[in-house]
N, C-alpha and C positions, 0 to 999 in steps of 0.2 A: 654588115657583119664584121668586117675589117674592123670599125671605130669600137666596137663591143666587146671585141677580144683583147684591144689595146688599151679599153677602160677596163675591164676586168683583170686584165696583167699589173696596170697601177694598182688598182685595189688590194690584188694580193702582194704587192712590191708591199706596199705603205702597212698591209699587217702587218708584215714579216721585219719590216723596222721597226714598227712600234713593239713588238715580240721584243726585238734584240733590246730595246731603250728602255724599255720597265725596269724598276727599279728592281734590285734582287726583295728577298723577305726580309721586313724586319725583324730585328732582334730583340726580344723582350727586355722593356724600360720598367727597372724596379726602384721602387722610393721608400725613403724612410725618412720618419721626421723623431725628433726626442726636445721637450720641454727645455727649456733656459731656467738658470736660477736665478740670472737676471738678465733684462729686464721680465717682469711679471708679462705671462700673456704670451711672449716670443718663441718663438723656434729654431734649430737648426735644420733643413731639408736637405737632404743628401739624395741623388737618384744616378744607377750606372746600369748597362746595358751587359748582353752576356756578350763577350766577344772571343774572337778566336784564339785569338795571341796573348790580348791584353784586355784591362777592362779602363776604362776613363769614370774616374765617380766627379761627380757636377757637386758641388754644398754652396750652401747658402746660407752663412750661420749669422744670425741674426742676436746672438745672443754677446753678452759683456766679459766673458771667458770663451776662451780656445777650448776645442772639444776635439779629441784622441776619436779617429775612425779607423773601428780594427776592419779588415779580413780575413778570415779563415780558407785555406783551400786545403785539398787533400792531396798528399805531397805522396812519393814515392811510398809503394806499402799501403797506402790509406794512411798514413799517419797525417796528422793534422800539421798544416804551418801557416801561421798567423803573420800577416804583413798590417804596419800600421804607418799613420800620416798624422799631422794635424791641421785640421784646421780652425784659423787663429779667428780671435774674436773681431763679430761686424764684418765679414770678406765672403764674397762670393768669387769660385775661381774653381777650379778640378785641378784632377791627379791623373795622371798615368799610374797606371800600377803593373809592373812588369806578366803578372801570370793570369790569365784569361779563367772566367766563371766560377766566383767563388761560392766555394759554400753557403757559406751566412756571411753575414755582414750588421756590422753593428755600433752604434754612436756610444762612447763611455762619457762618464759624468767629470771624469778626468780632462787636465789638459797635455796629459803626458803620453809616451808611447811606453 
């Protein structure tokens, strides 16, 4: 009876760490991709998650020009405030972007901010 109570006490030792070690939930991963106007065929892929503070966008521009990635967030008031970056032609790399969850998000055909 003694060895059943002492295996049954591991047993709920070892849930109740696996409880604490799970990962918390993730955070929903959004992508966007927009066509090259060169080379024919190519893409740039851009994918960022929602976070608390900040967002990090991941790109992957595959194309022969740099391509302006805006975001929009809703700033004091609702008014809208747009943060933008480039990324430079051929380079995979991210961004930190200082304000967490944006609005929308979106690749311009520009290479400018």
């Amino acid at each position: 009876m003694k060895s059943r109570n002492v295996v049954m006490a591991m047993v709920g030792a070892g849930l109740a760490l696996g409880a604490l070690a799970a990962p918390a939930a993730s955070a929903d991963t959004h992508r966007l991709s927009a066509p090259c106007a060169s080379p024919s065929g190519q893409k740039i892929n851009i994918s960022w998650g929602d976070g608390h503070q900040s967002v990090t966008v991941y790109y992957n521009n595959h194309c022969n020009q740099k391509r302006a990635i805006e975001l929009t967030y809703s700033g004091i008031g609702g008014i809208p405030v747009t943060d933008c970056f480039v990324a430079p032609a051929r380079t995979k790399d991210s961004k930190k972007m200082p304000t967490a969850n944006p609005r929308s998000v979106k690749i311009t055909s520009r290479g400018s901010c």
